[in-house]
TORPA-4810 file (N, C-alpha, C, O; in nm, 3 decimals):
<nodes>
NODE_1_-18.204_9.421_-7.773_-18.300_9.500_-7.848_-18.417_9.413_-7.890_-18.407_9.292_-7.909_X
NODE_2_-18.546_9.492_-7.904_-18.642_9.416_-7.974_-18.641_9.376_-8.092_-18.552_9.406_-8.170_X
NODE_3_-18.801_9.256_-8.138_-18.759_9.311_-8.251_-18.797_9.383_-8.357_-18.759_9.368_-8.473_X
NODE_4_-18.895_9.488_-8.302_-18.949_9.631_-8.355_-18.834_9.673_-8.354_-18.817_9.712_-8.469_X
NODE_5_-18.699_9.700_-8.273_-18.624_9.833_-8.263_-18.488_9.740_-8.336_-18.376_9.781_-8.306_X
NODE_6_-18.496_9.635_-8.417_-18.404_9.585_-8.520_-18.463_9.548_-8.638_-18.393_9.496_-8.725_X
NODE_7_-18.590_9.566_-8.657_-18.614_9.595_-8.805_-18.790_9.618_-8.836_-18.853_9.694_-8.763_X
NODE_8_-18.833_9.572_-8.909_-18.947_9.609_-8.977_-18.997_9.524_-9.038_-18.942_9.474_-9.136_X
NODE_9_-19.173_9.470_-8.973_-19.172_9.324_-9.037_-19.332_9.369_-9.098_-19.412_9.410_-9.015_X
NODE_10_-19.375_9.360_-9.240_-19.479_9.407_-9.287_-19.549_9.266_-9.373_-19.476_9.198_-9.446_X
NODE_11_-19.676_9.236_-9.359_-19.695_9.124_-9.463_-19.777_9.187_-9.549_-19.835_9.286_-9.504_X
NODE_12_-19.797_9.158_-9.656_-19.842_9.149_-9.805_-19.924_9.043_-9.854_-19.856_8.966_-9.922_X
NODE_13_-20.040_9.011_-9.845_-20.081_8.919_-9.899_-19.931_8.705_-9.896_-19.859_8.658_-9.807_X
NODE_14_-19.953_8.675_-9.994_-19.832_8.600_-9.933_-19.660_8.587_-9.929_-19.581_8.493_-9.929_X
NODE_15_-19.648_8.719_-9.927_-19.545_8.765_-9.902_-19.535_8.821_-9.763_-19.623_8.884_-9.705_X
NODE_16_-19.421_8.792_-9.719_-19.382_8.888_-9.583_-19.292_8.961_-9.609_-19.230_8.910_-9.703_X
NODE_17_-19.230_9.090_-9.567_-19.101_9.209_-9.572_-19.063_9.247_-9.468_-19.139_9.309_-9.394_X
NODE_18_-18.923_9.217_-9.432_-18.827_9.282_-9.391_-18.777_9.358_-9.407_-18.741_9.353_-9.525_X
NODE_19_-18.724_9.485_-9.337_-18.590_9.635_-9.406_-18.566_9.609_-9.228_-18.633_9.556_-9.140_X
NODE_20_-18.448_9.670_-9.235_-18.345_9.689_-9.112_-18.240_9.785_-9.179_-18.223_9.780_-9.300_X
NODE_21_-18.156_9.886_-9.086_-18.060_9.937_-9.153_-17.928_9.897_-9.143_-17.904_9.798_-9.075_X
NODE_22_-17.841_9.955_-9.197_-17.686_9.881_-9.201_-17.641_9.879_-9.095_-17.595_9.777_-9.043_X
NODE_23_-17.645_9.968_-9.051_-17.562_9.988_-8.869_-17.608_9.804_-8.781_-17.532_9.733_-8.714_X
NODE_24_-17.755_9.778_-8.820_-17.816_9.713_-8.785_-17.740_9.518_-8.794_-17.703_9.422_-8.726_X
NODE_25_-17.756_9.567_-8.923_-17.763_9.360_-9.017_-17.531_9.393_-9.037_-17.452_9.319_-9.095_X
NODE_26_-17.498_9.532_-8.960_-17.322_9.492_-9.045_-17.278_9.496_-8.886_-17.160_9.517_-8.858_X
NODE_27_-17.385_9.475_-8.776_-17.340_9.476_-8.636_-17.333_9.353_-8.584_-17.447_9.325_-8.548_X
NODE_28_-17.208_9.203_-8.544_-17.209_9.115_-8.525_-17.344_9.124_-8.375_-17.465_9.140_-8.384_X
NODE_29_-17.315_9.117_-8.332_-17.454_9.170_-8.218_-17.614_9.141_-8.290_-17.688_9.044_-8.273_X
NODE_30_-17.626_9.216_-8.344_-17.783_9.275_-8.408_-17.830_9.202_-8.490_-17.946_9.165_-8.504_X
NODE_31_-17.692_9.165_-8.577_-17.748_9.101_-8.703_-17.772_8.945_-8.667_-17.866_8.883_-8.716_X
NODE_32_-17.677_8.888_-8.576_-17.730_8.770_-8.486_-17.919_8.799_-8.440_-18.002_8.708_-8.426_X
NODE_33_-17.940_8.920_-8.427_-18.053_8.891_-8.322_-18.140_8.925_-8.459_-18.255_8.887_-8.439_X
NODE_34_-18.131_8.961_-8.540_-18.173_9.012_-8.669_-18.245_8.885_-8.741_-18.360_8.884_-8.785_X
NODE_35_-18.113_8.736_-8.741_-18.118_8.670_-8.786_-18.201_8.548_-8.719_-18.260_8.458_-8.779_X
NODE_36_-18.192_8.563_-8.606_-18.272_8.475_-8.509_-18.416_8.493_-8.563_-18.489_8.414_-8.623_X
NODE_37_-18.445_8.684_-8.502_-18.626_8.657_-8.547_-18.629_8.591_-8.724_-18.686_8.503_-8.788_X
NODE_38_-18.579_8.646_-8.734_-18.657_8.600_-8.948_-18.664_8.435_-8.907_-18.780_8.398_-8.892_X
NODE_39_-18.544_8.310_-8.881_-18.523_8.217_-8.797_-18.624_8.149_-8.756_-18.660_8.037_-8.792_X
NODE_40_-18.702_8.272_-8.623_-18.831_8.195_-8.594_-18.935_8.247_-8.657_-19.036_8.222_-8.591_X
NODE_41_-18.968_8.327_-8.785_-19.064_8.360_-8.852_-19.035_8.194_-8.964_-19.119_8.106_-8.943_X
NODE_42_-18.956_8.170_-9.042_-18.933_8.078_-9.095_-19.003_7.987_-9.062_-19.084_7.919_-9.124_X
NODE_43_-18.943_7.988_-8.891_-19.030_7.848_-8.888_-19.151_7.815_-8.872_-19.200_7.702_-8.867_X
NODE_44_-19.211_7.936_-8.864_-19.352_7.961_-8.809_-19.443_7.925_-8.967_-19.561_7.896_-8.987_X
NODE_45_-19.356_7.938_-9.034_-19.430_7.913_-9.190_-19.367_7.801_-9.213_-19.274_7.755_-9.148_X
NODE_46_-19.446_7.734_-9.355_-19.362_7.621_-9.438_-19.349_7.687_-9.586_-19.252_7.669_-9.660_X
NODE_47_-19.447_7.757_-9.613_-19.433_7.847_-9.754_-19.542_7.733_-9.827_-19.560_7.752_-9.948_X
NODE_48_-19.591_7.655_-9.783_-19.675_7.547_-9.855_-19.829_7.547_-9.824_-19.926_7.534_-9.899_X
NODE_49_-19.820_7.566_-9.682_-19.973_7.547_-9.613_-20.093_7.619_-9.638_-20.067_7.685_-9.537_X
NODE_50_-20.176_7.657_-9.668_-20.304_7.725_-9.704_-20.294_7.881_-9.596_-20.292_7.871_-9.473_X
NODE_51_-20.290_7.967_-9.641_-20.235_8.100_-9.556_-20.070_8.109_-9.534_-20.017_8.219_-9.523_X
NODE_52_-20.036_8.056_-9.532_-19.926_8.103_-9.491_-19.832_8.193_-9.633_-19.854_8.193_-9.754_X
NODE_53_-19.727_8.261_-9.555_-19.633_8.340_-9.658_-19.565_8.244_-9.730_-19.541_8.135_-9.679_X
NODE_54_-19.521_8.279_-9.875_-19.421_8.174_-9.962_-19.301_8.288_-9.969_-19.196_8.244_-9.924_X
NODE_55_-19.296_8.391_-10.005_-19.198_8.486_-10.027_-19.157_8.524_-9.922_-19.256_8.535_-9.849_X
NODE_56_-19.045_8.559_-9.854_-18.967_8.670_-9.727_-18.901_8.791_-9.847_-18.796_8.774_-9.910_X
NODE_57_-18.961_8.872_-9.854_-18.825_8.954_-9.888_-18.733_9.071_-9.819_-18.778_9.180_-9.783_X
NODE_58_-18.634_9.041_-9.812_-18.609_9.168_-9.760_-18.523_9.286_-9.803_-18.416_9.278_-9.864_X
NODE_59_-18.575_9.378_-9.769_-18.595_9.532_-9.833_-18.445_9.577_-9.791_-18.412_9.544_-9.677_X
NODE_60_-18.348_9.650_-9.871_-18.213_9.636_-9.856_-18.248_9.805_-9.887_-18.142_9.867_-9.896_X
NODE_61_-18.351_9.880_-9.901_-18.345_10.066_-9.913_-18.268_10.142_-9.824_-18.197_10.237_-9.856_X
NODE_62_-18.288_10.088_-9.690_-18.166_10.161_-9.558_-18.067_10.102_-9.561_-18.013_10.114_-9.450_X
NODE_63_-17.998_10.033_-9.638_-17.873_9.977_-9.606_-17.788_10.019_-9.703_-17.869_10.043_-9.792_X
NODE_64_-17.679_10.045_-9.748_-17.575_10.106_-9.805_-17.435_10.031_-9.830_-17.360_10.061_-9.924_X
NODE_65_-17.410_9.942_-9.749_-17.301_9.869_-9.741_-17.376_9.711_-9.620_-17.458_9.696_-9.530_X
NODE_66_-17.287_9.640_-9.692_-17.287_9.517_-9.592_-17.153_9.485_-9.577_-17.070_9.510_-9.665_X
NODE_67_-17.122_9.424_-9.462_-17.008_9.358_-9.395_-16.993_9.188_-9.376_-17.080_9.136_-9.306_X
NODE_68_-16.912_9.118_-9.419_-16.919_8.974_-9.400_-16.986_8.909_-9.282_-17.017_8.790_-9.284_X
NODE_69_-17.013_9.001_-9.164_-17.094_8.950_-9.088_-17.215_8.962_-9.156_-17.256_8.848_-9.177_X
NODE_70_-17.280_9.034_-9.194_-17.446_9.040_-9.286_-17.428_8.931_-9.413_-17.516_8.849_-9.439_X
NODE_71_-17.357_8.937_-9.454_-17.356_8.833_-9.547_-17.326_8.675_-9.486_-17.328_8.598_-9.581_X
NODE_72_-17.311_8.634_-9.413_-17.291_8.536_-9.324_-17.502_8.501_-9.242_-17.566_8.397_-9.227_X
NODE_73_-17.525_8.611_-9.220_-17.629_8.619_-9.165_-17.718_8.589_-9.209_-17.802_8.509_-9.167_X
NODE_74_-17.715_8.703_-9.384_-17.757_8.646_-9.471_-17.810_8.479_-9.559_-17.921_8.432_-9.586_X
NODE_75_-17.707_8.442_-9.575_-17.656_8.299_-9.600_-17.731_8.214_-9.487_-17.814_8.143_-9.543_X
NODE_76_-17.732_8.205_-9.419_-17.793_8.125_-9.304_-17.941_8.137_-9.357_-18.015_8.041_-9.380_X
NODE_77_-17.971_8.265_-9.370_-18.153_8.275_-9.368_-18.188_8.218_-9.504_-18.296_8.170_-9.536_X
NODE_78_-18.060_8.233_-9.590_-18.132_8.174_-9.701_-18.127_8.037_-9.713_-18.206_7.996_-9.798_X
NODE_79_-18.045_7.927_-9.643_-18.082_7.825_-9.628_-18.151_7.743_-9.527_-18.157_7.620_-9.525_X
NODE_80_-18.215_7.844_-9.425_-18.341_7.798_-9.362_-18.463_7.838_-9.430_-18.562_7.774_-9.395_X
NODE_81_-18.480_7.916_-9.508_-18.593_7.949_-9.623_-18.579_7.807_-9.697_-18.641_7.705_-9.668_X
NODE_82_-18.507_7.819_-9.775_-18.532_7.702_-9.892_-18.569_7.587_-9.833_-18.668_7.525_-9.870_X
NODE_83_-18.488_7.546_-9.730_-18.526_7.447_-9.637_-18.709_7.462_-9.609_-18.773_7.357_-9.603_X
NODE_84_-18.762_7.559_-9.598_-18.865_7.540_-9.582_-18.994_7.541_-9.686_-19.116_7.538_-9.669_X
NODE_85_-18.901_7.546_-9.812_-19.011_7.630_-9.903_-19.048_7.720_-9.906_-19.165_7.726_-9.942_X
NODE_86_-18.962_7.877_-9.862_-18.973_7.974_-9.845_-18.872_8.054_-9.968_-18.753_8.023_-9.972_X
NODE_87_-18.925_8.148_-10.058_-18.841_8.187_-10.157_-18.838_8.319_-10.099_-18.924_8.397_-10.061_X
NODE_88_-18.636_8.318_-10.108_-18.597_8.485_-10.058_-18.553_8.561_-10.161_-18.468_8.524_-10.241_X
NODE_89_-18.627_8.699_-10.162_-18.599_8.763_-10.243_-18.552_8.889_-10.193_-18.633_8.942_-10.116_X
NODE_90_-18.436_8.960_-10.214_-18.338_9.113_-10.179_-18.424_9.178_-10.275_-18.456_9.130_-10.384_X
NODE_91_-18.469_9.315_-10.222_-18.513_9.367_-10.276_-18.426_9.545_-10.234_-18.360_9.573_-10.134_X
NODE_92_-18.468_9.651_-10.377_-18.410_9.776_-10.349_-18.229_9.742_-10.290_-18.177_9.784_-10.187_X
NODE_93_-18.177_9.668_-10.381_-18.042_9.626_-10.334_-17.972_9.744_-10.401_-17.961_9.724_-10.522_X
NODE_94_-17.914_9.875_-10.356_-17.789_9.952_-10.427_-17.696_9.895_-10.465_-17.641_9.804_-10.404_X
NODE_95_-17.662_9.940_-10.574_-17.544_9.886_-10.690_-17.436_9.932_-10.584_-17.339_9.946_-10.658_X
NODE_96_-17.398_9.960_-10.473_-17.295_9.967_-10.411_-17.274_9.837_-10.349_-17.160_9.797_-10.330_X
NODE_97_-17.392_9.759_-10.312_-17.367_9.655_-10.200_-17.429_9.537_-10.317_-17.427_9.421_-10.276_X
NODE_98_-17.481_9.559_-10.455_-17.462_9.445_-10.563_-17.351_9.409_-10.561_-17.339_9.293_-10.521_X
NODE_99_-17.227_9.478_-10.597_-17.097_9.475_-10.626_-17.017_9.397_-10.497_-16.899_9.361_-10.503_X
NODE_100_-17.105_9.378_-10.378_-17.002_9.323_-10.301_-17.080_9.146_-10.333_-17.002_9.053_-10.354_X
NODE_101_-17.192_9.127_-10.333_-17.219_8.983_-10.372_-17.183_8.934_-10.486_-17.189_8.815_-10.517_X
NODE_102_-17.124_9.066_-10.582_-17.069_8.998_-10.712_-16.924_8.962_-10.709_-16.864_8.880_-10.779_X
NODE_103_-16.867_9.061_-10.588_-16.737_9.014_-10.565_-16.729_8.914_-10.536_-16.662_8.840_-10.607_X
NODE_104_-16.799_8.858_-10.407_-16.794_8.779_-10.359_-16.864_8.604_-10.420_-16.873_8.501_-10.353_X
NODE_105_-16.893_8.620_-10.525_-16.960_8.535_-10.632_-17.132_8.502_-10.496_-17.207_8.407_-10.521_X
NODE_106_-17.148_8.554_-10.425_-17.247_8.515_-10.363_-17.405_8.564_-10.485_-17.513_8.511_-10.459_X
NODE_107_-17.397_8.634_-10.571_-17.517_8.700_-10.618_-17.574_8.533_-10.665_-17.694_8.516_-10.645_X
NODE_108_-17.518_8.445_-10.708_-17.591_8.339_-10.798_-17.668_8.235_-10.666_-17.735_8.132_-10.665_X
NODE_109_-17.618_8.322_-10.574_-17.718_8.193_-10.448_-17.843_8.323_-10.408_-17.942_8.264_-10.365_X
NODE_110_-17.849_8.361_-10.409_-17.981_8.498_-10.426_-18.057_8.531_-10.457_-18.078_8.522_-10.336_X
NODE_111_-18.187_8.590_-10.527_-18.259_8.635_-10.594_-18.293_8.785_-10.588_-18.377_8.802_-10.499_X
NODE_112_-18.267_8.876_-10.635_-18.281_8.980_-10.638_-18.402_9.052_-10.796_-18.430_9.027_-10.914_X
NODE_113_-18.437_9.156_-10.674_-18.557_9.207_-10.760_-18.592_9.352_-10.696_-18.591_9.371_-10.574_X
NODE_114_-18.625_9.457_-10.795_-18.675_9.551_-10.761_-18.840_9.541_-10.667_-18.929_9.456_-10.658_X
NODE_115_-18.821_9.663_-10.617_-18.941_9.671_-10.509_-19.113_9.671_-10.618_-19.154_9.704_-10.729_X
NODE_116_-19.139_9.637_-10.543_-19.287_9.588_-10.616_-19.290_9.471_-10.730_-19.395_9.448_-10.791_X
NODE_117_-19.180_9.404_-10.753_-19.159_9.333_-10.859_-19.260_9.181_-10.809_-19.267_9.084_-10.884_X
</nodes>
């Protein structure tokens, strides 16, 4: 698949946004290829340089549930961000799929924030 037809990449001033849906980021398949592009968007930035994006966030509104593969996927992107000086922020996260990063004590490696925040 492309990667128009695995997610949605919009920039904002220096922010960039991601949304993809669940079927998408809880599909070992997709969410690999999911994770690749953001991967080479990362690297395409440092989050430091004059133009470039400092924020990735991505938009969690179509998603409903995640699966340890997305959270795995997850995890990866967030330590090629920091690695770069790139701050990730979850955004529009449902209190259905809060509850699984709180299970999982993952919420304190995260940043979460409502949309437009």
């Amino acid at each position: 698949m492309s990667q128009s037809e695995l997610m949605t990449v919009r920039v904002d001033g220096t922010e960039k946004v991601i949304s993809f849906s669940h079927s998408h980021i809880n599909d070992l398949t997709t969410a690999r290829q999911i994770a690749g592009h953001v991967g080479e968007m990362i690297e395409q930035s440092d989050g430091r340089d004059e133009g470039s994006w400092e924020t990735l966030s991505v938009d969690f509104q179509r998603v409903n549930r995640v699966s340890s593969v997305a959270l795995n996927q997850l995890i990866g992107i967030q330590r090629q961000a920091r690695s770069r000086g790139i701050r990730l922020v979850l955004t529009n996260v449902p209190q259905s799929v809060r509850d699984v990063f709180a299970l999982t004590r993952l919420e304190r490696m995260f940043e979460f924030a409502a949309a437009g925040s």
